[in-house]
C-alpha positions in Angstrom: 95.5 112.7 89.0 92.5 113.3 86.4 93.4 117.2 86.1 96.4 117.7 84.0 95.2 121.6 84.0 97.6 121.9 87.4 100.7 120.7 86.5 103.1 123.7 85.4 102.9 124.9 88.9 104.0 121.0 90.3 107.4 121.0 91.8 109.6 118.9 89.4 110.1 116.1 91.9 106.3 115.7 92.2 106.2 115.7 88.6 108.3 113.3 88.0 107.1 111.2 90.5 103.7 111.3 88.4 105.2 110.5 85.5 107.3 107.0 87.0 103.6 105.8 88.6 101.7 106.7 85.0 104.5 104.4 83.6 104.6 102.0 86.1 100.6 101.9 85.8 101.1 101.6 81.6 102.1 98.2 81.3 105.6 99.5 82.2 105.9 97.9 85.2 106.0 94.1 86.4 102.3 93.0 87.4 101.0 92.6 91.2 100.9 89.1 91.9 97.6 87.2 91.1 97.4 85.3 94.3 99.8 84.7 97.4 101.9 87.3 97.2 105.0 86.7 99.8 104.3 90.4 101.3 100.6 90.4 102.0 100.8 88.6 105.7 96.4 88.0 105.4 97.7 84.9 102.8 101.3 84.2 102.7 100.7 81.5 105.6 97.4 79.9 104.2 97.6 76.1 102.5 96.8 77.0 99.0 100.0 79.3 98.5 102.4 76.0 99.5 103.7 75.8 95.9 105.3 72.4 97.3 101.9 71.0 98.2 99.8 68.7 95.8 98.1 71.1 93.1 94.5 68.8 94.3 95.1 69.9 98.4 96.0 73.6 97.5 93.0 73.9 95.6 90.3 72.1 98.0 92.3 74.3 100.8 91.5 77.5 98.3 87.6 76.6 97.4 87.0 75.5 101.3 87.8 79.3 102.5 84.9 81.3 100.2 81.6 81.6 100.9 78.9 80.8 98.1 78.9 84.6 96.4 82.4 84.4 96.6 82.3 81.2 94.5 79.6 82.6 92.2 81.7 85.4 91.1 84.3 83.2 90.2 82.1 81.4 87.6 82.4 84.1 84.9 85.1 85.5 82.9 85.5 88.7 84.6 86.0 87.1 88.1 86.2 89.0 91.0 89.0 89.2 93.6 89.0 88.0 96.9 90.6 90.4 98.8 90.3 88.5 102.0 92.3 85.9 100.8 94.9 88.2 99.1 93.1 87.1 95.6 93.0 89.7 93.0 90.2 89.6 90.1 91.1 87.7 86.8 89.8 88.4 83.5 89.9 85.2 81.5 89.0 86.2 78.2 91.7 86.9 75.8 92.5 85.7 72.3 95.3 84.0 70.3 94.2 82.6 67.2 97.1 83.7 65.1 98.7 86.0 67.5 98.4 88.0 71.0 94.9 89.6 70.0 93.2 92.4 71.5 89.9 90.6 70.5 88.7 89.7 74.2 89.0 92.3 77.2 91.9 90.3 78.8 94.8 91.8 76.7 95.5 96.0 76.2 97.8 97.0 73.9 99.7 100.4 74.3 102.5 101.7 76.7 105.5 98.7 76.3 103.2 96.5 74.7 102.4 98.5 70.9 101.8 95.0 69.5 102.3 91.5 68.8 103.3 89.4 65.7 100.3 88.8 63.6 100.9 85.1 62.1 98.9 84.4 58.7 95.3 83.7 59.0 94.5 80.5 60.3 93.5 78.7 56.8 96.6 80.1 55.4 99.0 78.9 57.7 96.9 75.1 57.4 98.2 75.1 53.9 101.4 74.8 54.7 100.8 71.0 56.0 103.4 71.4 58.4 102.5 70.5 61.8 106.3 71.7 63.1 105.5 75.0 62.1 102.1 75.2 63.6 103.7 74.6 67.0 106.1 76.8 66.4 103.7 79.1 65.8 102.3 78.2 68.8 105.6 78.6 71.1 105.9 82.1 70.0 102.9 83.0 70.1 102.5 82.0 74.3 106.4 83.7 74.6 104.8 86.9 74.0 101.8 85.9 76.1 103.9 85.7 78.9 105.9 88.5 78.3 102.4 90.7 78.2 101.4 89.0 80.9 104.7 89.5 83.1 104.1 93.4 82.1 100.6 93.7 83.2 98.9 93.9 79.9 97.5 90.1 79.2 96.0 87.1 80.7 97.0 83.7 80.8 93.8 82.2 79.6 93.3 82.0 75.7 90.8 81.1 73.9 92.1 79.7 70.7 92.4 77.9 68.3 89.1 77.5 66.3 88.6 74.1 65.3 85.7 73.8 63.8 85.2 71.9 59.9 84.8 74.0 57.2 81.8 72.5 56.3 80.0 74.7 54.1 82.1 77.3 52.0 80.4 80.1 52.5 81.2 80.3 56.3 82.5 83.6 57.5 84.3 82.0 60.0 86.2 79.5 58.2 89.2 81.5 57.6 89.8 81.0 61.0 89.8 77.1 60.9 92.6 74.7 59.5 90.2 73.6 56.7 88.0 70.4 56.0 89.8 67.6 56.9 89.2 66.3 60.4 93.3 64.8 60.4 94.3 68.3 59.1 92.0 69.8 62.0 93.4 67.9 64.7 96.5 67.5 63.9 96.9 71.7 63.7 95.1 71.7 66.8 96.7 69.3 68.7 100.3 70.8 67.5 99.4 74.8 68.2 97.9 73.4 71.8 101.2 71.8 72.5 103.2 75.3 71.0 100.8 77.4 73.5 100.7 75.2 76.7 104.5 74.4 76.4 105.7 70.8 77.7 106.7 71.7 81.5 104.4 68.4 82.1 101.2 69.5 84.3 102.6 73.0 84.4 100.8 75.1 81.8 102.8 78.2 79.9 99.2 79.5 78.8 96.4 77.6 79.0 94.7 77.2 75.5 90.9 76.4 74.3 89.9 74.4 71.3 86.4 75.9 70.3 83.6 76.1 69.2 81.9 71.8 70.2 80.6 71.4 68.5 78.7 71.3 64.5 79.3 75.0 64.8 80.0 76.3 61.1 76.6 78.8 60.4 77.0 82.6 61.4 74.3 84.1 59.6 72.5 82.7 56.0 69.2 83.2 54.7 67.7 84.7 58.0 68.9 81.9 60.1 71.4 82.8 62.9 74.1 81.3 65.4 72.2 82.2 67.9 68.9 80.4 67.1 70.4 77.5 65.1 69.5 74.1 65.6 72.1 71.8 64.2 70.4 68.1 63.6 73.5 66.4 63.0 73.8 62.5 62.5 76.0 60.8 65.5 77.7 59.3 62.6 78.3 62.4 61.2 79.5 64.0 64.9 82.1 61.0 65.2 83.5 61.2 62.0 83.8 64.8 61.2 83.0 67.1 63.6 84.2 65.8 66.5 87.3 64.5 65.4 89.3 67.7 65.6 88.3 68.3 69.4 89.2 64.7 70.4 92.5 64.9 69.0 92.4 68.6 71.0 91.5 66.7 73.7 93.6 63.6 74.0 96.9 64.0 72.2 97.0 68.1 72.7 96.3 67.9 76.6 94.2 70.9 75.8 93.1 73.0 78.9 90.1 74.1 78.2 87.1 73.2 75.8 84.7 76.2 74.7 80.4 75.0 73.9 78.8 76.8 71.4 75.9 78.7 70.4 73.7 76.3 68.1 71.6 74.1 69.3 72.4 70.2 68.5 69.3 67.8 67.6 67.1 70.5 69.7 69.7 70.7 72.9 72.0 74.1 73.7 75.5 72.4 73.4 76.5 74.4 76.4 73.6 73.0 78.5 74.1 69.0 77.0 75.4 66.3 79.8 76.1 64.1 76.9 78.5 66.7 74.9 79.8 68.3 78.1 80.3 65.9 81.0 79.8 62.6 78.7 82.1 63.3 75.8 84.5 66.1 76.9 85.1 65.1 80.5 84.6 61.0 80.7 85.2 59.9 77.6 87.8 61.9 76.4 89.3 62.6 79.8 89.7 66.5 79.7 92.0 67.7 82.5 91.1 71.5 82.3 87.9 73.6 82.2 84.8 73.8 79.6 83.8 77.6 79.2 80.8 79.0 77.1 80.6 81.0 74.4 80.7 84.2 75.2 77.0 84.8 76.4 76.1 81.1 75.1 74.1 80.6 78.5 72.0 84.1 78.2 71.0 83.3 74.9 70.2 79.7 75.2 67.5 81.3 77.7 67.0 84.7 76.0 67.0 83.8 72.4 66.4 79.9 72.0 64.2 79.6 75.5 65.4 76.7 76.3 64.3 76.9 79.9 61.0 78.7 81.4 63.5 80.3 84.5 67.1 82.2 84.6 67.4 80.0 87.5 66.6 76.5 85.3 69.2 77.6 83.0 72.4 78.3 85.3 71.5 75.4 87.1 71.5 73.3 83.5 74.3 74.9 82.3 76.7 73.8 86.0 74.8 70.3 86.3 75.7 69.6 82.6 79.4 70.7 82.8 80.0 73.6 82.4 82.8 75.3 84.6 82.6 79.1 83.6 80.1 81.6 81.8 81.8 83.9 79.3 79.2 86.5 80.3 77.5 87.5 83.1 74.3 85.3 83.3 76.4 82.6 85.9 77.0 85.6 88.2 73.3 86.8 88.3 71.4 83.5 88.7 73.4 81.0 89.9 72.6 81.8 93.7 69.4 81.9 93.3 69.4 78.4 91.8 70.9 76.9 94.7 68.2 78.7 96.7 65.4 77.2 95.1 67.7 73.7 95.7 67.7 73.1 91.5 71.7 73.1 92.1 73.9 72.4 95.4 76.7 74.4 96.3 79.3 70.6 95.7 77.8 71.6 91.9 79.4 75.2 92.0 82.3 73.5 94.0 83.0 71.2 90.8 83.4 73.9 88.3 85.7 75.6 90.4 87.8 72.6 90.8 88.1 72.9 87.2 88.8 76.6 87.0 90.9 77.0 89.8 93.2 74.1 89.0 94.3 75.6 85.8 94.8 79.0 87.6 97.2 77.1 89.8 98.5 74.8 86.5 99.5 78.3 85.5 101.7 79.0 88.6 99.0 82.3 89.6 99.0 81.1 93.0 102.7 81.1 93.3 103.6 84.4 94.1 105.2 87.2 91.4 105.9 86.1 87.9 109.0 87.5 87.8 109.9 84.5 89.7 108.2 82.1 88.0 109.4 79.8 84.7 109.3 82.7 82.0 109.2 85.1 84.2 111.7 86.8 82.3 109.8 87.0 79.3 109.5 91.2 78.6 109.0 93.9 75.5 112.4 92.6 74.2 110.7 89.3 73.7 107.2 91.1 71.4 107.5 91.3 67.8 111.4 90.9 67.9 113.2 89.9 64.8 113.0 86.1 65.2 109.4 86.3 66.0 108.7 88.6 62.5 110.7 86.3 60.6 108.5 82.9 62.1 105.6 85.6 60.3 107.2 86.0 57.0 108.3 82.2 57.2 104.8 81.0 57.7 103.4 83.1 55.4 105.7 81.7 52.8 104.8 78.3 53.0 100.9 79.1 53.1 100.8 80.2 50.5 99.6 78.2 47.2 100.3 78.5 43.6 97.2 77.4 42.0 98.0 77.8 37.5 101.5 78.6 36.3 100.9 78.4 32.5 104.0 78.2 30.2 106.4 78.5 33.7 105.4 82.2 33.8 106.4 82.5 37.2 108.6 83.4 38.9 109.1 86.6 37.2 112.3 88.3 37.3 113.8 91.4 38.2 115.8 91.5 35.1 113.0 91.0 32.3 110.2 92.8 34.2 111.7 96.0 35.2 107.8 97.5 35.6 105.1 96.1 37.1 101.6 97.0 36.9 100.3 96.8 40.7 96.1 96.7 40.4 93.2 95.7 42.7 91.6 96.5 45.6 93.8 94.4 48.0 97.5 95.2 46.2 98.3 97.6 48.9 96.6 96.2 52.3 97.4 95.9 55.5 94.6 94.8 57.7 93.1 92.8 54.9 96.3 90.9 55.1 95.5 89.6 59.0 92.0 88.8 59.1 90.2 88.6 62.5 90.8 88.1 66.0 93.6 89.7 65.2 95.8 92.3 67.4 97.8 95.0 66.6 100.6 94.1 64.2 104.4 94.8 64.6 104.3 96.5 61.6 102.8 95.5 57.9 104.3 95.2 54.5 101.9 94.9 51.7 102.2 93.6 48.4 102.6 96.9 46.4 105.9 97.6 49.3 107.0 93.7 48.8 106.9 93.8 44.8 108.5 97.4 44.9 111.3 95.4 47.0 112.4 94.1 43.6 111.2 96.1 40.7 110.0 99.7 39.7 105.7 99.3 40.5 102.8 101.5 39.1 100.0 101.4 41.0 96.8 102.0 40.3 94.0 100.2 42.3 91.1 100.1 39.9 88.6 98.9 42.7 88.3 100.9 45.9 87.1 98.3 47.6 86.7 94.6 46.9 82.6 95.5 46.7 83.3 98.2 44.3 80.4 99.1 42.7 81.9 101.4 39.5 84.5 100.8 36.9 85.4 104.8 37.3 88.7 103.6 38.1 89.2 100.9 35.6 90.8 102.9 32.7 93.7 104.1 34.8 94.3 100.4 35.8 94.2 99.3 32.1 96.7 102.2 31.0 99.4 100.9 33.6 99.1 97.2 32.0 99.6 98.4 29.1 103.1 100.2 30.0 104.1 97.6 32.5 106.3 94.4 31.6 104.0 92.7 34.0 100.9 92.8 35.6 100.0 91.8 39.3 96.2 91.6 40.0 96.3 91.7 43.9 92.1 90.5 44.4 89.3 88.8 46.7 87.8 89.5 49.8 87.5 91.2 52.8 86.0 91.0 56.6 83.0 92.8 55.4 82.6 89.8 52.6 83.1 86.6 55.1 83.6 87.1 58.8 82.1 86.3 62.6 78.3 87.3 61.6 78.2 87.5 58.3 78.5 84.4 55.3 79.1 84.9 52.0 76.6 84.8 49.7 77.9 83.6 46.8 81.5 82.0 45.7 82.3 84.9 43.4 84.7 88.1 43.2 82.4 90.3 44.6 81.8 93.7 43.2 82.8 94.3 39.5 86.5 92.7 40.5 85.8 89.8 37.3 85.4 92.6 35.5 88.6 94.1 36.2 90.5 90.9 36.4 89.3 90.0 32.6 89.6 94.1 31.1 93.0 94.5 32.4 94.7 91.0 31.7 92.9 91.9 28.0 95.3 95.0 28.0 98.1 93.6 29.9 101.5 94.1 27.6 103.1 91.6 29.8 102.0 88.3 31.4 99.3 88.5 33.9 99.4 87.1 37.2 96.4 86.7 39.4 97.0 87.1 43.3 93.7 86.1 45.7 94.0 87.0 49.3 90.8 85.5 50.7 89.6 82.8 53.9 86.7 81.5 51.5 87.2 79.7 48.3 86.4 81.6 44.9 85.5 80.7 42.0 87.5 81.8 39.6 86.5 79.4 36.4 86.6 82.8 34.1 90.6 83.4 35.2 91.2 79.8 34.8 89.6 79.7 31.6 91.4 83.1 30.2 94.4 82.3 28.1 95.2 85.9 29.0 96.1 85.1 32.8 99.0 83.3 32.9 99.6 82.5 36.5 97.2 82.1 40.0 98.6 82.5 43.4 96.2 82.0 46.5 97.6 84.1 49.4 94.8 83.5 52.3 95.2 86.5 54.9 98.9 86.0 55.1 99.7 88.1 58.4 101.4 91.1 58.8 104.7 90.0 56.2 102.5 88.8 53.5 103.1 91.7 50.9 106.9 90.3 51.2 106.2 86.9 51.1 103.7 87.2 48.1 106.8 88.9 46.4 109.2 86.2 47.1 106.8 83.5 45.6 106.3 85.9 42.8 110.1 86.6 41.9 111.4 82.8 43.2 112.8 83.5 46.6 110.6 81.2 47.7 109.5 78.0 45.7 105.4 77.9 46.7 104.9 74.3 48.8 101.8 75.2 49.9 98.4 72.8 49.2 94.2 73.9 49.3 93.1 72.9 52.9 90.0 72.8 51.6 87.9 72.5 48.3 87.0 75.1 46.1 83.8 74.6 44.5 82.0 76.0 41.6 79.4 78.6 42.2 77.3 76.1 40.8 77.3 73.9 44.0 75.5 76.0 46.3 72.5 75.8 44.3 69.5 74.5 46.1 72.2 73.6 49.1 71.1 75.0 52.4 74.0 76.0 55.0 71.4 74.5 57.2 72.0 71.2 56.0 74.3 69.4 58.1 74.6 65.9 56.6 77.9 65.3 55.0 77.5 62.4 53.1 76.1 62.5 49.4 72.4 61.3 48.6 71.3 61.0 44.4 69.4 64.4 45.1 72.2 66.0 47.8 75.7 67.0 46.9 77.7 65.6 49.9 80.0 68.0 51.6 84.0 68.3 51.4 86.1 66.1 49.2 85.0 63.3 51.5 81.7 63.0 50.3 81.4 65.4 47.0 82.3 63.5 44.2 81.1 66.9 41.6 82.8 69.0 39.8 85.4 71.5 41.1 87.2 74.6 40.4 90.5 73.0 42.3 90.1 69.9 44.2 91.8 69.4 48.4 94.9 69.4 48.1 96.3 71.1 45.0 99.1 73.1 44.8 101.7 73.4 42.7 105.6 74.3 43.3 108.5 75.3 40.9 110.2 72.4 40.8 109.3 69.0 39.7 108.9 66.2 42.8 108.6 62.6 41.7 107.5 60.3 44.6 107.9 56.2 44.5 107.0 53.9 46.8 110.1 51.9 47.0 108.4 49.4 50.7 105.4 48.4 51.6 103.1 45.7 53.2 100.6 44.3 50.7 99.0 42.5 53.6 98.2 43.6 57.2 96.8 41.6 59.7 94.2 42.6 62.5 94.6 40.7 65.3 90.6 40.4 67.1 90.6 40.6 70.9 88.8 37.4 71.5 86.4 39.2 73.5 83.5 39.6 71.2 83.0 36.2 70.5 80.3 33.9 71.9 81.9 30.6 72.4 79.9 28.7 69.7 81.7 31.2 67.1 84.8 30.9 68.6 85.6 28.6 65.4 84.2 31.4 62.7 86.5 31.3 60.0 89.0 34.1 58.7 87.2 34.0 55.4 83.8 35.3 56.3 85.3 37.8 58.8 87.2 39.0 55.5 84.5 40.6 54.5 83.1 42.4 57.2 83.7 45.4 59.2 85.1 45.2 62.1 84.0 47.5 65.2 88.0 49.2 66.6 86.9 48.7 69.7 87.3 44.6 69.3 90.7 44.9 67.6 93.6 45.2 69.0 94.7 48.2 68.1 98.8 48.8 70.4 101.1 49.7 67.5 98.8 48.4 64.8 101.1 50.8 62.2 100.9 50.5 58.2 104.6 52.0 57.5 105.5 53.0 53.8 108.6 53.5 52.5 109.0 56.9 50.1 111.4 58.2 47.8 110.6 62.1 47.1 113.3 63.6 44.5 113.0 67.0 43.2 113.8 66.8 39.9 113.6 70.4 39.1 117.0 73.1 39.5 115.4 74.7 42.7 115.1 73.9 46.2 111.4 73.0 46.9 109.2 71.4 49.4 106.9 68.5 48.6 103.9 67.9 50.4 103.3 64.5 50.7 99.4 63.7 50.7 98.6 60.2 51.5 95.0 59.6 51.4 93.0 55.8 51.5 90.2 54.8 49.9 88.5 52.0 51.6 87.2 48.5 50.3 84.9 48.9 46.8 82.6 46.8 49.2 81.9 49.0 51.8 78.4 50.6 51.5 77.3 54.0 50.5 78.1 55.7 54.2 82.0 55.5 53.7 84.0 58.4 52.6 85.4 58.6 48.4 89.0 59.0 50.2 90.1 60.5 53.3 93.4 61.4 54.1 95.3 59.3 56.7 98.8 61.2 56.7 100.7 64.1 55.3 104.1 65.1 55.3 106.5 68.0 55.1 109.7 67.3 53.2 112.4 69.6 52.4 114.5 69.0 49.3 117.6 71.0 47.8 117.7 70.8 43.8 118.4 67.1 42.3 118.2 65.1 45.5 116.1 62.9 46.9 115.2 61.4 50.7 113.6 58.7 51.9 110.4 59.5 53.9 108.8 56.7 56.2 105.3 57.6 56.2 103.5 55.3 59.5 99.6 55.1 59.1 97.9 54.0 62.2 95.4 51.5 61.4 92.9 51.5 63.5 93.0 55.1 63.8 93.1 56.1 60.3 91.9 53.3 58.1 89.2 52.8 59.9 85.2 54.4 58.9 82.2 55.3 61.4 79.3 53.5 60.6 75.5 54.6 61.5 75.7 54.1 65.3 78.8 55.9 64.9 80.6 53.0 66.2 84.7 53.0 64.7 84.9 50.3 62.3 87.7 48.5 60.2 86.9 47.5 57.1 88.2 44.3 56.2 89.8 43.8 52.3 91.7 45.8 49.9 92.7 49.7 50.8 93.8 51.7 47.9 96.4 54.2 49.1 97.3 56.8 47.2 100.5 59.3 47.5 100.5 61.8 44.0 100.0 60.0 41.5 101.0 56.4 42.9 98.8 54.0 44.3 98.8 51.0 46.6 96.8 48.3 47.7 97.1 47.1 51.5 94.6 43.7 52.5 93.6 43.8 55.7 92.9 40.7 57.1 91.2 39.7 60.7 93.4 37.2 62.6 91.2 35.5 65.5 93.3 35.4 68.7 93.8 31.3 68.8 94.9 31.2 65.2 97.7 33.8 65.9 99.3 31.9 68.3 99.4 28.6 66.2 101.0 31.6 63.8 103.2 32.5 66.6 103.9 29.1 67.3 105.4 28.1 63.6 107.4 31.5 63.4 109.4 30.1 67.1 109.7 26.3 65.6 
């Protein structure tokens, strides 16, 4: 039905025929089943579709029935059907980093399906510190996954979240990361897997993908590239930082799928590395899902980095080192020919698809329609409705971070400030406001609509862009600040400052935005109030010097709501709560500091990278953040000793009688401690002193033994918590710190060590000191012993 030119003359019947099957065809309707539909008789009788039957049998049944080009067109994202078998094709690639994205072929917007709530940026929403909302991000996000799904208009595969450190702040990519911190990394990205995936116990709601492994954090600086990069990376470094986040993804998320990268690591493609893939991921780790490339990762480990001298060499390296499925279509060109040549076996290809196909079937697309499946009810009604929208504006909310309030200038009111002077190139934004890999938004409210909410606005943007290159536009701005009660600076970046490709370079307002900033709060009538939407950290050392700007708000990309949520942190609807996720650093830093440089501890001639390791000078440190009310936290119980009980297994038998005292002093490796419910609680008063209900974020970081040597971190953090408190109250907050875990450092080998002696641990302002002492198995019994006499 291409020709449209026909259809005046079409009976009316036959017209309306065409217009139920165009619906039907739009996403309107239900989707065909993937596999085993109960009407097609070629596989309703076969093993696999036995949804009572062992998930293992049903998919050795399904993998024993293709032939090898059957199998080889299953190893890539766009895999093909089997008709044969009643199998129709699968596209595997979509996208939910903050929301159903169109980023990724496997999800179409349009037709029922217009869009899909757009959460807050990544970063923004890791300010928040609250690992409930992250999986409740997470929940909603896979309830309209399914619903898209159910509708014919999305996959069930996504590949999200991005996990990755924020290593280097210049990244383009780190918006899309929860920060710095390996516990902040993992802990988002073991709490948005467990949102996405749901809790049905090996039943999967969506499968989700924690990406890119690994010491991926370089797009493109100085001539260097992704796609070319070699990361040499320290295995100390790799066990303390950037692995952390994945292993978390891994072991407490139940993650389904891992994604390798691009770079190289110390001179190997991490997509064709046994040790990464197979070693790490799979037996170490104990991945129960599929590892997937980057999305041509194998093609251009042969095409760009020529890893291999054959196509062939490279498939068969890529399969015999882990890897399940090619996003891309080098698997599905070479892969037969590898087995020909004998470089691969068909059990190789076999393996992958045991991975692949198991998830598929995890899923329930071997069980007939959706519609009759767990959420199979899930529909239009369940996309951008009002609770999901308000999740948006919620999250928003508590990402976002109020950096100076001088002379509790904010929040303004309605009452005194009756104008306000909106200005800058990102006061009335939409897609600004979402970042990447998002979709299409339910709808947007920028932060000229959310101020005008409350108060008469003049607007005037006196940038057209965030690179703007003229001040043409400045004296316009300047004549609205000085007739305005108030002034609202709305500035920062954009994608085409910091995203996937490109890295910033420099830490700066880019364009003549200072400028503006500085000539507008000069003529401002009112108080000045500086609003940065950016993924980056800026440095803004000329507004935080400028007696002339009275207050600093840092918005991130805040999602589709973030116009109204800026307002309500502006006019006191909402008390900010949220905290930096990451460090923001002085332009000065980057100087002579390659991105290339991987090493994250600090050298006399080397910085040192995140607040781990950098002990400089800082525009605003991890961490900051500052609310409208006063919190007051006191440790009211704590150990001041805690004792390691050593597995006696490390011991020769002539040092069976070393003494307590000179194991004081050493390091001891985890892995001869015994670590079962080895828990440091603390007991916390939080009382918010202040007349407004607020949210503290409790920040508890360690700082281990003064002895330890130059390898181990300043502080790290070992716990954070989300309290709520109504005006003049106060709660007690246990906060448990797992020892071995969290107390523990990685030393050169990158063996898990804990260091024996005094721990400072720090919570605001207040500071303890924990001992740690090693207790040899025979002297806890005689311990034991005196505690029962």
């Amino acid at each position: 039905m291409a020709s449209t030119a026909a259809a005046p003359s079409c009976p009316s019947t036959i017209l309306l025929l065409i217009v139920l099957l165009g619906l039907l065809r739009h996403g309107g309707g239900a989707r065909e089943p993937f596999a085993c539909d109960p009407n097609d008789a070629a596989s309703s009788g076969l093993p696999f579709c036995r949804t009572a039957a062992p998930i293992p049998e049903r998919v050795k049944d399904f993998i024993g029935r293709l032939t090898l080009q059957e199998k080889i067109r299953l190893l890539v994202n766009n895999a093909a059907g089997v008709p044969r078998l009643g199998i129709q094709g699968y596209e595997w690639w979509s996208e939910a980093l903050h929301g159903v994205s169109n980023v990724g072929p496997g999800t179409k917007f349009g037709g029922d399906f217009p869009g899909a709530t757009s959460f807050p940026q990544v970063i923004t929403t890791a300010a928040s510190f609250n690992a409930s909302l992250w999986e409740a991000i997470g929940r909603v996000v896979s309830d309209e996954a399914r619903a898209m799904y159910n509708g014919g208009a999305a996959g069930l595969t996504y590949w999200s979240p991005n996990v990755n450190i924020f290593r280097d702040p210049r990244w383009g990519r780190g918006q899309e990361t929860p920060g710095e911190d390996p516990l902040v990394a993992g802990t988002y990205a073991s709490s948005y897997v467990r949102g996405l995936q749901g809790n049905d116990g090996n039943r999967l709601k969506v499968a989700a993908c924690c990406k890119h492994f690994t010491a991926y954090d370089l797009d493109n600086w100085n001539g260097t590239d992704r796609f070319h990069f070699n990361a040499k990376v320290t295995r100390q470094d790799r066990v303390d930082t950037f692995d952390v986040p994945f292993r978390m993804c891994v072991k407490e998320g139940k993650v389904a799928s891992v994604m390798c990268s691009y770079n190289q690591v110390n001179g190997v493609p991490t997509c064709a590395d046994p040790n990464l893939l197979k070693g790490t991921i799979r037996d170490q780790w104990r991945l129960n899902g599929y590892i997937v490339s980057d999305c041509d990762s194998v093609g251009v480990f042969f095409d760009n980095q020529h890893y291999t001298s054959t196509a062939e060499e490279a498939a068969a390296d890529a399969i015999k080192a882990g890897l399940d499925m090619d996003c891309g279509p080098f698997l599905a060109v070479h892969t037969e020919d590898a087995v020909k040549k004998g470089l691969l076996t068909e059990t190789d290809v076999n393996n992958a698809l045991i991975n692949t196909v198991t998830v598929q079937m995890r899923l329930g697309m071997f069980d007939g329609a959706p519609s009759s499946q767990s959420y199979g009810n899930l529909g239009p009604k369940d996309v951008c409705s009002p609770p999901h929208q308000q999740l948006a504006l919620d999250a928003a909310r508590q990402g976002i971070v109020l950096l100076e309030n001088h002379h509790s200038t904010l929040p303004l009111s309605a009452n005194h400030h009756r104008t306000i002077a909106v200005i800058g190139p990102n006061s009335d934004v939409n897609l600004t406001m979402i970042g990447n890999y998002a979709g299409v938004a339910c709808g947007y409210v920028t932060p000229l609509e959310g101020i005008a909410r409350y108060t008469a606005v003049i607007h005037q943007k006196g940038c057209d862009g965030v690179a703007c290159t003229t001040e043409d536009s400045f004296g316009d701005a300047i004549a609205a600040a000085r007739s305005a009660d108030a002034t609202v600076l709305v500035v920062g970046l954009d994608q085409s400052i910091e995203a996937e490709t490109i890295d910033r370079d420099g830490l700066l307002l880019p364009g003549r935005q200072q400028d503006l900033v500085s000539k507008v709060a000069a003529a401002s009538r009112g108080p000045t109030v500086l609003v940065l939407m950016s993924g980056g950290p800026i440095d803004v050392s000329f507004a935080k010097d400028d007696p002339r700007i009275s207050a600093i708000l840092w918005a991130g990309y805040p999602g589709q709501a973030g116009g109204a949520a800026i307002a309500d942190v502006l006019f006191g609807t909402t008390n900010p709560a949220g905290r930096l996720p990451m460090t923001w650093y002085p332009q000065s830093y980057l100087s002579n500091l390659p991105m290339t440089t991987m090493a994250m501890r600090s050298t006399p001639s080397y910085p040192g990278r995140t607040y781990r390791f950098y002990a400089g000078p800082v525009v605003y440190p991890f961490g900051h953040g500052l609310s409208y009310s006063n919190f007051i936290n006191k440790i009211i119980k704590a150990p001041t000793t805690v004792e390691v009980p050593l597995s006696g297994r490390h011991h020769h038998h002539h040092h069976q009688s070393q003494s307590a005292a000179s194991l004081s002093s050493k390091a001891i490796r985890v892995s001869h401690a015994k670590c079962q419910n080895l828990s440091l609680v603390i007991h916390v008063d939080v009382a918010n002193k202040g007349d407004r209900d607020g949210s503290q974020t409790l920040l508890v970081f360690s700082t281990p033994p003064a002895s330890s040597s130059r390898w181990v971190p300043r502080k790290q953090l070992v716990a954070f918590e989300k309290v709520h408190l109504a005006a003049g109250t106060r709660r007690r907050v246990q906060v448990h710190i797992h020892v071995c875990k969290y107390l523990s450092v990685v030393d050169k080998s990158g063996a898990r060590r804990i260091s024996m002696g005094e721990h400072d641990i720090h919570i605001g302002d207040t500071k303890l000191t924990v001992l740690l002492q090693p207790v040899t198995e025979r002297k806890k019994t005689i311990y034991l012993k005196h505690l029962i006499l």
